[in-house]
PASEBA-1860 file (N, C-alpha, C; in nm, 3 decimals):
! residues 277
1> XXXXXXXX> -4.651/18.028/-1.037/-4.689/18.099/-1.160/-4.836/18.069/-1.192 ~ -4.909/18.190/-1.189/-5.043/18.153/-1.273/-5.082/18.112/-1.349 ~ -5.169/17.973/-1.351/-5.213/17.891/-1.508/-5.242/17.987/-1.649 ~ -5.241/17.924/-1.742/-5.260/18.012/-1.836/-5.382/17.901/-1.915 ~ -5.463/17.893/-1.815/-5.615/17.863/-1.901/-5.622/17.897/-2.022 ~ -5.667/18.023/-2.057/-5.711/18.105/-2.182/-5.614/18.072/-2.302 ~ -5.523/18.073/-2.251/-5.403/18.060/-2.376/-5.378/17.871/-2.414 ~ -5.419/17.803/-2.330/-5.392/17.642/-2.376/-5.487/17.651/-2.427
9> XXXXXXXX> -5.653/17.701/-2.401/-5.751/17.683/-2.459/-5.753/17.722/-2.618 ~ -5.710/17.837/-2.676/-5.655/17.893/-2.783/-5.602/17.829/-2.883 ~ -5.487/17.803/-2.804/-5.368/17.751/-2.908/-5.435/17.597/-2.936 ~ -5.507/17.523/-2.869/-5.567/17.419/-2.895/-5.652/17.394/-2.993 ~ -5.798/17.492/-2.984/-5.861/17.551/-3.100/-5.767/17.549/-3.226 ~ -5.688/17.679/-3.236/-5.611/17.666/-3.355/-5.509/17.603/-3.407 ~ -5.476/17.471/-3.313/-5.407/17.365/-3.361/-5.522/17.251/-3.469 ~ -5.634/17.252/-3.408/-5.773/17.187/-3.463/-5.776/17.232/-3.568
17> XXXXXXXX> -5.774/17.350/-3.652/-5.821/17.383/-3.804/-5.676/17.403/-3.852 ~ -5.728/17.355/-4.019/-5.633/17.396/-4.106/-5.695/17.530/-4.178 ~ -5.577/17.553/-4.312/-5.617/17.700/-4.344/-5.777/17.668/-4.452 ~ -5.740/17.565/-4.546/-5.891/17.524/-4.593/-6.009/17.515/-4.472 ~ -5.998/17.503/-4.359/-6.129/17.518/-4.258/-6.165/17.595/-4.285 ~ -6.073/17.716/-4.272/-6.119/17.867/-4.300/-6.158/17.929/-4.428 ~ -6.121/17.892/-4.545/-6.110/17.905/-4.643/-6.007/18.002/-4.658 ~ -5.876/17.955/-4.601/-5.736/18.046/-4.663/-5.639/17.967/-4.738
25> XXXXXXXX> -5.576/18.024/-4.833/-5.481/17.935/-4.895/-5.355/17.907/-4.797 ~ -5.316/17.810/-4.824/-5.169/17.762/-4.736/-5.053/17.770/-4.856 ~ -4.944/17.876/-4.746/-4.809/17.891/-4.862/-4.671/17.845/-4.753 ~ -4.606/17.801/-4.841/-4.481/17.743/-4.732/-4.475/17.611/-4.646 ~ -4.322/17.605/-4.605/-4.369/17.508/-4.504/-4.438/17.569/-4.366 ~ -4.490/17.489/-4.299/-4.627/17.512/-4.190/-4.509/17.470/-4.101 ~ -4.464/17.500/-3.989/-4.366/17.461/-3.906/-4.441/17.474/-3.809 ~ -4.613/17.486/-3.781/-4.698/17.456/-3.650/-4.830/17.396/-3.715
33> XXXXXXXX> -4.856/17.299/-3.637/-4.996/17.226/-3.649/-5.100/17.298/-3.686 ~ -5.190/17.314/-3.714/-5.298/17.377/-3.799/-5.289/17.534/-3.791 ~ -5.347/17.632/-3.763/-5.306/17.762/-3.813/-5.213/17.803/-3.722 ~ -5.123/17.909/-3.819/-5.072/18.067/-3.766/-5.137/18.096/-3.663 ~ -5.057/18.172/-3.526/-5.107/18.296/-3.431/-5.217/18.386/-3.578 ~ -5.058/18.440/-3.670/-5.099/18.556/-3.741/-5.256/18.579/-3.809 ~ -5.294/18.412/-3.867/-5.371/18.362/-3.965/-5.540/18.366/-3.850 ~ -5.485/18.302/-3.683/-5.610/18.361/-3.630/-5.657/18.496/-3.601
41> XXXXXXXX> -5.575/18.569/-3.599/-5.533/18.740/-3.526/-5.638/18.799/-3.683 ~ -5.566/18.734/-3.800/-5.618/18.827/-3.942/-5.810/18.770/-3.953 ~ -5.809/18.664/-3.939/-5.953/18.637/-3.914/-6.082/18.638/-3.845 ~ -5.999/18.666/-3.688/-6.109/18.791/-3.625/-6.056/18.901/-3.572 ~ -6.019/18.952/-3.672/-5.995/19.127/-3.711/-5.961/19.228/-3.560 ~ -5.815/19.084/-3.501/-5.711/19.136/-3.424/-5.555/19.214/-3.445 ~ -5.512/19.274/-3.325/-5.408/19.279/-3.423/-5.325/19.142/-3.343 ~ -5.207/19.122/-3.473/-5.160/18.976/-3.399/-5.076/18.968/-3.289
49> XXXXXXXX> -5.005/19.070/-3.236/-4.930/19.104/-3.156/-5.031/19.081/-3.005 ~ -5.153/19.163/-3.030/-5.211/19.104/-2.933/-5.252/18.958/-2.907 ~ -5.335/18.904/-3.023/-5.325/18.728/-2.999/-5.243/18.723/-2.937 ~ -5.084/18.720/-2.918/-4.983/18.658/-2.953/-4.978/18.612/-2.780 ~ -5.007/18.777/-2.772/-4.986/18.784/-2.630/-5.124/18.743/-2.527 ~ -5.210/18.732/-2.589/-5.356/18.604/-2.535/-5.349/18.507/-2.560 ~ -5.258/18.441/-2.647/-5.240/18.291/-2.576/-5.098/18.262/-2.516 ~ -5.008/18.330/-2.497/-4.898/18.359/-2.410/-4.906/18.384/-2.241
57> XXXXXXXX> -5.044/18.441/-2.205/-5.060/18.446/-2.109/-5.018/18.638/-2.000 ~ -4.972/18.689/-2.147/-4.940/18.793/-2.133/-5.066/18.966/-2.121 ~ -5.180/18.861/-2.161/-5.295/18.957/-2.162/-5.416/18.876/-2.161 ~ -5.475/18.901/-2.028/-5.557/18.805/-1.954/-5.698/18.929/-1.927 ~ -5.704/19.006/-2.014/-5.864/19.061/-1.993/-5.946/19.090/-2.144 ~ -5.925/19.028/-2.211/-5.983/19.043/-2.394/-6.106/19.077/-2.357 ~ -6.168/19.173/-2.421/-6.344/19.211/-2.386/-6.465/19.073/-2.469 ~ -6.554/19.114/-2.409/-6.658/19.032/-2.519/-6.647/19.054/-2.648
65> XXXXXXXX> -6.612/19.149/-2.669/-6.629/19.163/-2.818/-6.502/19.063/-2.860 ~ -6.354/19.068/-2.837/-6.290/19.021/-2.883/-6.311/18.894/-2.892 ~ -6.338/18.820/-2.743/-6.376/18.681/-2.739/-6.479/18.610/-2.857 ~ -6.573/18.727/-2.908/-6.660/18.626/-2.938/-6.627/18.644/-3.118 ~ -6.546/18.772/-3.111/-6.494/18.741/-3.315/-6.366/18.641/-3.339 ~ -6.301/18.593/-3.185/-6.238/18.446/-3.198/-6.287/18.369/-3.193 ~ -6.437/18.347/-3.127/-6.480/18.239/-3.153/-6.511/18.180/-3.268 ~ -6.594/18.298/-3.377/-6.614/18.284/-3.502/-6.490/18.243/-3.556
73> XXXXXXXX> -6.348/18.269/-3.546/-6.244/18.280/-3.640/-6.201/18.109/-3.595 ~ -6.217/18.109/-3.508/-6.221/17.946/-3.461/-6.300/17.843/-3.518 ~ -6.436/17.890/-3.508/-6.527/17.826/-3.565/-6.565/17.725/-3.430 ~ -6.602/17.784/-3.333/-6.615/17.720/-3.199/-6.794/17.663/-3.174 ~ -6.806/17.604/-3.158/-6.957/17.565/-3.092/-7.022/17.623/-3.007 ~ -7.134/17.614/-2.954/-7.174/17.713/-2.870/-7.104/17.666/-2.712 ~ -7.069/17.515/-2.700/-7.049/17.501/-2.553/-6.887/17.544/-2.541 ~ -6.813/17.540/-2.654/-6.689/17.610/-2.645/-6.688/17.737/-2.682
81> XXXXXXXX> -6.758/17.810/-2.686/-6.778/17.951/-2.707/-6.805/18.010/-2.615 ~ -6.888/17.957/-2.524/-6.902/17.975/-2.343/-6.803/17.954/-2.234 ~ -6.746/17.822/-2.316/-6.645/17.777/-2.243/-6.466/17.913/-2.236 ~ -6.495/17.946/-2.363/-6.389/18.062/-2.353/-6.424/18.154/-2.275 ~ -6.548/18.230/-2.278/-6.566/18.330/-2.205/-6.571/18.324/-2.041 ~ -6.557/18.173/-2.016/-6.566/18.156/-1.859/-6.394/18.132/-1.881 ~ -6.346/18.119/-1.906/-6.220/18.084/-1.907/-6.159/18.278/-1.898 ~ -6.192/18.352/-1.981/-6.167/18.482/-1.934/-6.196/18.584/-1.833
89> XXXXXXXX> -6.297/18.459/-1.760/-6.419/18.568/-1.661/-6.503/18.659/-1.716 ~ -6.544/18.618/-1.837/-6.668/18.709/-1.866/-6.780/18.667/-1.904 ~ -6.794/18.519/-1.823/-6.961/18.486/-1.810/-6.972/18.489/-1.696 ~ -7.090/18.528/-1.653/-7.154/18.579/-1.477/-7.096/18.444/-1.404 ~ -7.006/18.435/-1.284/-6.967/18.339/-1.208/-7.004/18.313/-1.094 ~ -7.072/18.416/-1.008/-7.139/18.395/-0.872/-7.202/18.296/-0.818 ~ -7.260/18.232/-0.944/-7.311/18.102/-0.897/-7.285/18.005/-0.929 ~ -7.160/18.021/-0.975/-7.076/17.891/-1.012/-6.918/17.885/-0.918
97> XXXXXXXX> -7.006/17.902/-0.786/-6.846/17.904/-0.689/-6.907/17.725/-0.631 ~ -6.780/17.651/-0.544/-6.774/17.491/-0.490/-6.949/17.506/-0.474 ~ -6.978/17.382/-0.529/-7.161/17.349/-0.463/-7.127/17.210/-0.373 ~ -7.208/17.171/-0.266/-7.228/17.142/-0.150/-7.271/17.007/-0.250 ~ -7.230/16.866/-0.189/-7.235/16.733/-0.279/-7.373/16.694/-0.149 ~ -7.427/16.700/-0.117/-7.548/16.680/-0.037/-7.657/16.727/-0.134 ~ -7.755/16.617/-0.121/-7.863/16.643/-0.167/-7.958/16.663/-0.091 ~ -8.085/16.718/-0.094/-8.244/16.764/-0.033/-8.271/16.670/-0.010
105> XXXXXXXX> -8.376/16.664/0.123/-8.473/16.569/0.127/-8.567/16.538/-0.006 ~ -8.592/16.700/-0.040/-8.732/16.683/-0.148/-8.629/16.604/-0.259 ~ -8.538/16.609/-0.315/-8.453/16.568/-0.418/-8.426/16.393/-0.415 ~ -8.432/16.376/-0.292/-8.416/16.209/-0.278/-8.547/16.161/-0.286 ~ -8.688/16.206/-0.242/-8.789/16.186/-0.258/-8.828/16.250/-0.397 ~ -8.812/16.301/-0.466/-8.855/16.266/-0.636/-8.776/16.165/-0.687 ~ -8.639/16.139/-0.645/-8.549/16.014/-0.744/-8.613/15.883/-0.702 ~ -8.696/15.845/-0.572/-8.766/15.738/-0.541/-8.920/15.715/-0.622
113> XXXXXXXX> -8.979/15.897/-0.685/-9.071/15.883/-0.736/-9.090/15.811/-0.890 ~ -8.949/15.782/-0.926/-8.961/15.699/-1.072/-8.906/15.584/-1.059 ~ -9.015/15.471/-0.998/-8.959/15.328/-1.006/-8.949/15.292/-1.115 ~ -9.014/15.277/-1.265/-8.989/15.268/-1.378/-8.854/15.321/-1.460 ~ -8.810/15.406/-1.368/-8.708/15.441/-1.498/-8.597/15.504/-1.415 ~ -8.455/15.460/-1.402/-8.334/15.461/-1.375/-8.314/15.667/-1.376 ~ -8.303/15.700/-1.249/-8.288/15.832/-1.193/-8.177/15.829/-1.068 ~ -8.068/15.914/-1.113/-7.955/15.968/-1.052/-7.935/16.088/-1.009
121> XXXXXXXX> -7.845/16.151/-0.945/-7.816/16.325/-0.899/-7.661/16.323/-0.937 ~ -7.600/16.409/-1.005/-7.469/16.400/-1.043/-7.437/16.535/-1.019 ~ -7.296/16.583/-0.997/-7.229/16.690/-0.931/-7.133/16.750/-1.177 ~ -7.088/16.883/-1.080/-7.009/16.870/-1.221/-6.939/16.835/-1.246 ~ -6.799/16.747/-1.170/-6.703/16.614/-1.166/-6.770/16.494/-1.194 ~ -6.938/16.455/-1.246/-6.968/16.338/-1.278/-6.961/16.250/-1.171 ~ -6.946/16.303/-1.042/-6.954/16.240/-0.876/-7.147/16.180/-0.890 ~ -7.181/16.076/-0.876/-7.293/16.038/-0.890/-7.315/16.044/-0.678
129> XXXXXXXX> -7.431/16.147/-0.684/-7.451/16.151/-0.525/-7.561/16.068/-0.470 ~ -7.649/16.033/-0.567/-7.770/15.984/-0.530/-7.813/15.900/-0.629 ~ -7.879/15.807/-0.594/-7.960/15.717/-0.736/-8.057/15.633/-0.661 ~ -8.164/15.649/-0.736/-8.280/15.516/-0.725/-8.276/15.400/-0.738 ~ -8.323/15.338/-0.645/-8.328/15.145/-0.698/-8.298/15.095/-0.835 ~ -8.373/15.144/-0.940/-8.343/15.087/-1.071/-8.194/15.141/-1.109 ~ -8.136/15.265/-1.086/-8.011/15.336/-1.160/-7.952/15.218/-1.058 ~ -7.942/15.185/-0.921/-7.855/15.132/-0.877/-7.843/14.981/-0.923
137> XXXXXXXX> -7.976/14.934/-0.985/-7.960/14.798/-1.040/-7.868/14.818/-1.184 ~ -7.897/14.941/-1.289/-7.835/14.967/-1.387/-7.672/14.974/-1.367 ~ -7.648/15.039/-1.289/-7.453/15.076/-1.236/-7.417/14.916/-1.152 ~ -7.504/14.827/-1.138/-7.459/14.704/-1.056/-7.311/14.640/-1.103 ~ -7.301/14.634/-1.265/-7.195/14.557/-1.261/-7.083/14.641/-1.302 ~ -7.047/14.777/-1.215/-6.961/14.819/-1.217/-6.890/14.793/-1.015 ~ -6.760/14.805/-1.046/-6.720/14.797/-0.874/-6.764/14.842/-0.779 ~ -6.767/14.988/-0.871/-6.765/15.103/-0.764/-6.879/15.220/-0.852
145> XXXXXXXX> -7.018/15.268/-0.812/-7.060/15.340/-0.899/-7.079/15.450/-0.834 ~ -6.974/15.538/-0.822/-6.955/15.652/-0.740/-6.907/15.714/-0.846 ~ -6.884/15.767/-0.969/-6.804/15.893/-1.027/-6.806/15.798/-1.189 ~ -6.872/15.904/-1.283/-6.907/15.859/-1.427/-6.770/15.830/-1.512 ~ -6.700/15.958/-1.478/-6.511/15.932/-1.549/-6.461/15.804/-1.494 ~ -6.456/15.799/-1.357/-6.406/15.659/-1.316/-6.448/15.537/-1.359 ~ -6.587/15.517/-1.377/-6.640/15.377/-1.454/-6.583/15.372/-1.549 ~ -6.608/15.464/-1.639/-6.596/15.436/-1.786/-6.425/15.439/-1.787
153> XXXXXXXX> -6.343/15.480/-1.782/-6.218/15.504/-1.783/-6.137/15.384/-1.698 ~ -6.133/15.369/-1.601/-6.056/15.322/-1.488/-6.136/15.162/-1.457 ~ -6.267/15.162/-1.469/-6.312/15.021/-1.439/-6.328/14.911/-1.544 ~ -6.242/14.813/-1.522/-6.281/14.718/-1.671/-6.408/14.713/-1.724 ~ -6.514/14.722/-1.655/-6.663/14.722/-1.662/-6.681/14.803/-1.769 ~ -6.637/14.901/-1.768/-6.679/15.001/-1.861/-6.657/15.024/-1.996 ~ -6.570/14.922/-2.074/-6.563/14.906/-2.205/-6.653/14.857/-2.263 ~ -6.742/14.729/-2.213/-6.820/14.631/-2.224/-6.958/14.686/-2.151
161> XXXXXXXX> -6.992/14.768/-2.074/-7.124/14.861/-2.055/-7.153/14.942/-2.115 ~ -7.087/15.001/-2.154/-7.092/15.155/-2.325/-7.058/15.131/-2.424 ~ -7.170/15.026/-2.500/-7.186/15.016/-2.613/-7.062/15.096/-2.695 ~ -7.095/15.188/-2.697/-7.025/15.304/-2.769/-6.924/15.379/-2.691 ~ -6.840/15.328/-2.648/-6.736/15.332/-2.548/-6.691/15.455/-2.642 ~ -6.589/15.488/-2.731/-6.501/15.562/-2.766/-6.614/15.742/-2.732 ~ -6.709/15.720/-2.783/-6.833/15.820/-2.804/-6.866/15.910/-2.693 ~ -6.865/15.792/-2.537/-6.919/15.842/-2.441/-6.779/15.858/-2.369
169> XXXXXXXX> -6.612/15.826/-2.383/-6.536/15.911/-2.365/-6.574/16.021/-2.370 ~ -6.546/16.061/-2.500/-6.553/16.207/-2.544/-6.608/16.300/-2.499 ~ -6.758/16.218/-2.462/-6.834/16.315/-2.413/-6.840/16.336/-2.272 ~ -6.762/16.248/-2.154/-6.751/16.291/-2.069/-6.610/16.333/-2.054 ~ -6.492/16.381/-2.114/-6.388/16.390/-2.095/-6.445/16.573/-2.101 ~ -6.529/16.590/-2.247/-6.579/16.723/-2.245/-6.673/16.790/-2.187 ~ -6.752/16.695/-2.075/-6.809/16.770/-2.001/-6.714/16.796/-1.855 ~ -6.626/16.717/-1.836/-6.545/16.776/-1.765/-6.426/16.881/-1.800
177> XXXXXXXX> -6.429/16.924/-1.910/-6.347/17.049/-1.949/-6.422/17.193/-1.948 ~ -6.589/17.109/-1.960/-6.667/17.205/-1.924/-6.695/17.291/-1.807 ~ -6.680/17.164/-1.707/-6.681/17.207/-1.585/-6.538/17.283/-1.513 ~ -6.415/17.245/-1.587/-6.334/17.348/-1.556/-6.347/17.472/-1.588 ~ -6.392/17.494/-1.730/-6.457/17.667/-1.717/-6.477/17.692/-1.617 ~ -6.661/17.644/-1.593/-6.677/17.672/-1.434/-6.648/17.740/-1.348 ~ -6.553/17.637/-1.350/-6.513/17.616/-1.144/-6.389/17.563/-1.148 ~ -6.282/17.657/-1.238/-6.138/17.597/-1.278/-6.048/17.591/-1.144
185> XXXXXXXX> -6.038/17.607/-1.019/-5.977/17.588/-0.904/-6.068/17.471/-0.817 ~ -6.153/17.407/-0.855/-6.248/17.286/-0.787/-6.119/17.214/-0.700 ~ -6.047/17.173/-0.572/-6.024/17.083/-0.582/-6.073/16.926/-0.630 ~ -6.162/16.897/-0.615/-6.219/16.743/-0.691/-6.185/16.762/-0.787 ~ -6.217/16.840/-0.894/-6.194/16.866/-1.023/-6.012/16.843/-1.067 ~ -5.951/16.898/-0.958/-5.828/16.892/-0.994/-5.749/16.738/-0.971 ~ -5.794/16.664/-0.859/-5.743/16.550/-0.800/-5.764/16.449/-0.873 ~ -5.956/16.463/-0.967/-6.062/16.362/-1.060/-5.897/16.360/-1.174
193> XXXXXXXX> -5.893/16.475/-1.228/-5.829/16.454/-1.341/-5.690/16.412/-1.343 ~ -5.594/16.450/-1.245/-5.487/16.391/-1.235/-5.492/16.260/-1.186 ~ -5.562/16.206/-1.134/-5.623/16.055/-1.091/-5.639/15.960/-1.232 ~ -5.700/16.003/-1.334/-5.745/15.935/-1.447/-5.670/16.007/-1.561 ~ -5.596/16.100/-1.544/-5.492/16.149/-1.648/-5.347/16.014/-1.645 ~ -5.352/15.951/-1.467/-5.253/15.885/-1.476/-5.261/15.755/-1.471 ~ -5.387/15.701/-1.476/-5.380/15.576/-1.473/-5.492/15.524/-1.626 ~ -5.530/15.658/-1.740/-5.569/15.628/-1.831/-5.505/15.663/-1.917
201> XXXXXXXX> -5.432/15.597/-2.036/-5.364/15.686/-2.139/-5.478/15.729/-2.251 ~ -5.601/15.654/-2.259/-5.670/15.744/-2.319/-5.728/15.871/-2.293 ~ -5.751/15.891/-2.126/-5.809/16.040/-2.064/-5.701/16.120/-2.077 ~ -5.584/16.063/-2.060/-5.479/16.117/-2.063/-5.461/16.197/-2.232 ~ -5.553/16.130/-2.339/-5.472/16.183/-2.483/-5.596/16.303/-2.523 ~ -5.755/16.261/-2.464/-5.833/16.352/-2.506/-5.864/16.458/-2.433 ~ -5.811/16.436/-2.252/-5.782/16.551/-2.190/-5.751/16.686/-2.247 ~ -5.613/16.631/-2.385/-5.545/16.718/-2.366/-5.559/16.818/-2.499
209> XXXXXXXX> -5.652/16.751/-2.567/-5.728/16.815/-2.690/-5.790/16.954/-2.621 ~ -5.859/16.931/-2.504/-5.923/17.105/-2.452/-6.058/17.072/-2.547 ~ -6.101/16.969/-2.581/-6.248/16.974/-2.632/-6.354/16.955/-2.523 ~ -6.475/17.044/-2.560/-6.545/17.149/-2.434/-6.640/17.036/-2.501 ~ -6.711/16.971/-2.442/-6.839/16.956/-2.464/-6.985/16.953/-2.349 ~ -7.099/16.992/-2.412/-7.218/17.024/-2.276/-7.339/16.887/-2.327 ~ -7.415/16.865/-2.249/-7.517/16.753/-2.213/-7.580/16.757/-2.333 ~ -7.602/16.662/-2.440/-7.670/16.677/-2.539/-7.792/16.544/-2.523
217> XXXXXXXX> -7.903/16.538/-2.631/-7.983/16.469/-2.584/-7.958/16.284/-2.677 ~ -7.841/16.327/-2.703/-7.774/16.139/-2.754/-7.852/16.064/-2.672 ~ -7.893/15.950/-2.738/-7.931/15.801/-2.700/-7.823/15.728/-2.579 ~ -7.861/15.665/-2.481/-7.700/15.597/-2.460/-7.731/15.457/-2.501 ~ -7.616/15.439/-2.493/-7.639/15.260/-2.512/-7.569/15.174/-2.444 ~ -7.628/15.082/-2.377/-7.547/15.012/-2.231/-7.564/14.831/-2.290 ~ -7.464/14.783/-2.215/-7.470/14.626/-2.214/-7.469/14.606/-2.104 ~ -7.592/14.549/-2.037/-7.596/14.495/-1.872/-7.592/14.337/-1.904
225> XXXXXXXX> -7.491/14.261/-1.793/-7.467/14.131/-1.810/-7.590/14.055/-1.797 ~ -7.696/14.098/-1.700/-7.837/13.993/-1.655/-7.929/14.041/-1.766 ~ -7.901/14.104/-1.796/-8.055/14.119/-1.941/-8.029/14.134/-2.112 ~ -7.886/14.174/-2.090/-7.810/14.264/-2.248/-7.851/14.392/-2.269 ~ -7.860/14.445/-2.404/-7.802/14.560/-2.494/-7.968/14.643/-2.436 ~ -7.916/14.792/-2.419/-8.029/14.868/-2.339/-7.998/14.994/-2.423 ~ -8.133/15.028/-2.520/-8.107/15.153/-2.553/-8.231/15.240/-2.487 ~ -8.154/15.354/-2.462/-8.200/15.447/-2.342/-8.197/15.600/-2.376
233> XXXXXXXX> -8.302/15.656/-2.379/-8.281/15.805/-2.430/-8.291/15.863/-2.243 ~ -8.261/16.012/-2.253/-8.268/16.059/-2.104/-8.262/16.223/-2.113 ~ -8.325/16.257/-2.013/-8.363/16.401/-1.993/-8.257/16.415/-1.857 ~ -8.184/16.540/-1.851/-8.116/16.591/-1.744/-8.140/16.744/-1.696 ~ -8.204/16.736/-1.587/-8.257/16.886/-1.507/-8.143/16.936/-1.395 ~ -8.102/17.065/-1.426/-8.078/17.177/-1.339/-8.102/17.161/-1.198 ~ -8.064/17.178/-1.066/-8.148/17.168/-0.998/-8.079/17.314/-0.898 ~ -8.213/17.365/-0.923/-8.200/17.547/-0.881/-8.144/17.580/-0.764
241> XXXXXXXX> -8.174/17.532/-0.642/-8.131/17.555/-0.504/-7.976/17.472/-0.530 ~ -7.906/17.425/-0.592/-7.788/17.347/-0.568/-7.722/17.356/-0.696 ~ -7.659/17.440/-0.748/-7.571/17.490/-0.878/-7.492/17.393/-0.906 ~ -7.481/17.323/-0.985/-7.379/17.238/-1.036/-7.439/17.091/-1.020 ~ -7.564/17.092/-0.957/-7.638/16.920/-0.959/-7.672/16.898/-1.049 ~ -7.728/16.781/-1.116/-7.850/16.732/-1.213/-7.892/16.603/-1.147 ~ -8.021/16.617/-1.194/-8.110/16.521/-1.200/-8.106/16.459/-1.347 ~ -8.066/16.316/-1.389/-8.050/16.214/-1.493/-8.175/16.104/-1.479
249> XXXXXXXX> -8.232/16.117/-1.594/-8.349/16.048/-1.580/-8.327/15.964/-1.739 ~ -8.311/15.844/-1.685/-8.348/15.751/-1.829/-8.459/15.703/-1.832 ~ -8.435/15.659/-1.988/-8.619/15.642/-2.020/-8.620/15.533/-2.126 ~ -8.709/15.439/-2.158/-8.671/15.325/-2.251/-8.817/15.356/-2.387 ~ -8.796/15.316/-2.454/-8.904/15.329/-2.567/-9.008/15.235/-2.470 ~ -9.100/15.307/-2.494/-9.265/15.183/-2.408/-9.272/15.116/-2.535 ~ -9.293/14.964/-2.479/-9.330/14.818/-2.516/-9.199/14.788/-2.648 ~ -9.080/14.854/-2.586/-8.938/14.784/-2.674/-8.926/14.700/-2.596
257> XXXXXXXX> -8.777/14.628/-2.666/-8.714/14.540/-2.625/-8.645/14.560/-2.492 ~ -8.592/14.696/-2.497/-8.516/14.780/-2.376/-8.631/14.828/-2.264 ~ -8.729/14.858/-2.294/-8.823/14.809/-2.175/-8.867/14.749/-2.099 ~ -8.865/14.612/-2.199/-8.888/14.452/-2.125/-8.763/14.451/-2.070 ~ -8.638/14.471/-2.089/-8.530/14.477/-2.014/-8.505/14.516/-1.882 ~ -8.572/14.619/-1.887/-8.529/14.748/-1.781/-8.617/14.675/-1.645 ~ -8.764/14.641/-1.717/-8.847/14.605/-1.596/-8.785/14.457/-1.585 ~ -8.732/14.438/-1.632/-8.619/14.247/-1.623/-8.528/14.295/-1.459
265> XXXXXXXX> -8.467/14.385/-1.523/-8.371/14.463/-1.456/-8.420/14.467/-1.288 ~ -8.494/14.583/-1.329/-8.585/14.593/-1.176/-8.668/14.504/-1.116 ~ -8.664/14.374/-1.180/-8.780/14.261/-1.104/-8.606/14.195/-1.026 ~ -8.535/14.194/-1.075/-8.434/14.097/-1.049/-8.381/14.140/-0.934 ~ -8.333/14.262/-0.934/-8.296/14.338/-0.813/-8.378/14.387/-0.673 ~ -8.513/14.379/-0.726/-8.607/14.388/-0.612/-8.616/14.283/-0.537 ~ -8.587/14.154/-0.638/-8.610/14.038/-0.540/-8.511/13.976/-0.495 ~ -8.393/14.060/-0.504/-8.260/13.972/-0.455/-8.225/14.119/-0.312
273> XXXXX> -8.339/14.170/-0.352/-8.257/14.229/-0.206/-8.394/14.291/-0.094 ~ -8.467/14.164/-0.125/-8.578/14.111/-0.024/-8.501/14.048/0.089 ~ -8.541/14.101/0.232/-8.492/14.036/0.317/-8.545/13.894/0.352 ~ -8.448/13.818/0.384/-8.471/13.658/0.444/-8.540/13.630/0.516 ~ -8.625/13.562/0.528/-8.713/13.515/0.670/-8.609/13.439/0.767
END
């Protein structure tokens, strides 16, 4: 049987608001979690029979227009407002078919060009493909620093490296819901999540919210055991020839505390992996 993407995505949304979100009065008992089918159908000026049957799975081609006066009636964000319309096939997809986890020569030779500042290549499963000396001194005291969901989720390391652990869940649980828009048949995508759906009960609880979120320019904040508390702002680039890469570039305030850190960081690791005479 064919998934019914569009319709978990939906009913999720309108489990999220009550009728005050919207500004509607509530009468009766509510015998479903935040709104009515009917109550979304009357607010972007559907009829409800059809809703009923778009999140049922029973009508799988809604035009733009419809999509985007649910989004309003939702009250959706812009990265879940995208996220629906890839979920219906009606954002351009051609170049969002499997991308190739290999990186460029030229691509490994710019991540070597910033010894100062911790630079990675990440896939849209958060598969980390590439990293520079300093990112690899930064990911050191995790086991394994191959895949961003897996640290943070699955490695003890990762409660005690993200400062703000609950925060940077979220935000990668929703950039991987993002990436199911996407590229919702990925195998990785499918294996990543049932992998950490079953051995996390927290990926397992915000999985299942369907909250979409895209790369915003948040601070992170890390605890590395050889230096301490690292606050880090970071820029993330597109990378054109290879759909679905980024380039992650952190960056520390010049002459902070997290600067003197960072170059702490990178003196320590340069000289422990000087070869022996």
């Amino acid at each position: 049987m064919t998934e019914n993407h569009l319709g978990e995505f939906l009913r999720a949304c309108r489990a999220a608001l009550q009728p005050q979100d919207v500004g509607m009065a509530s009468y009766g008992m509510r015998r479903v979690v935040g709104l009515r089918r009917e109550e979304v159908a009357v607010l972007a000026g559907v009829n409800a029979d059809y809703y009923t049957r778009l999140e049922q799975g029973r009508e799988r081609n809604p035009s733009a227009q419809v999509l985007d006066a649910l989004s309003r009636a939702l009250k959706l964000d812009s990265d879940a407002h995208a996220h629906l319309h890839q979920l219906a096939g009606i954002a351009p997809s051609n170049h969002f078919a499997h991308t190739a986890d290999r990186i460029s020569s030229g691509l490994r030779q710019l991540l070597d060009g910033y010894p100062r500042a911790p630079a990675f290549v990440i896939n849209r499963t958060l598969d980390i493909l590439a990293s520079n000396p300093l990112a690899e001194a930064l990911h050191s005291p995790f086991e394994r620093a191959d895949n961003l969901a897996r640290m943070a989720f699955l490695d003890p390391v990762g409660r005690q490296f993200y400062i703000r652990w609950s925060f940077t869940a979220q935000a990668i649980v929703g950039l991987l819901r993002q990436a199911a828009g996407l590229d919702p048949d990925s195998p990785r995508l499918g294996e990543l999540v049932r992998v950490l759906s079953e051995q996390s009960t927290d990926f397992d609880r915000l999985w299942k919210t369907n909250a979409v979120r895209g790369k915003t320019q948040e601070g992170k904040h890390f605890f590395h055991p050889e230096v301490g508390p690292l606050a880090l702002t970071y820029q993330a680039f597109d990378i054109r020839d290879a759909p679905g890469q980024q380039l992650v570039i952190y960056q520390a305030e010049p002459g902070s505390s997290s600067a003197e850190a960072l170059n702490l960081l990178g003196s320590i690791h340069a000289t422990s992996n000087q070869p022996t005479s």
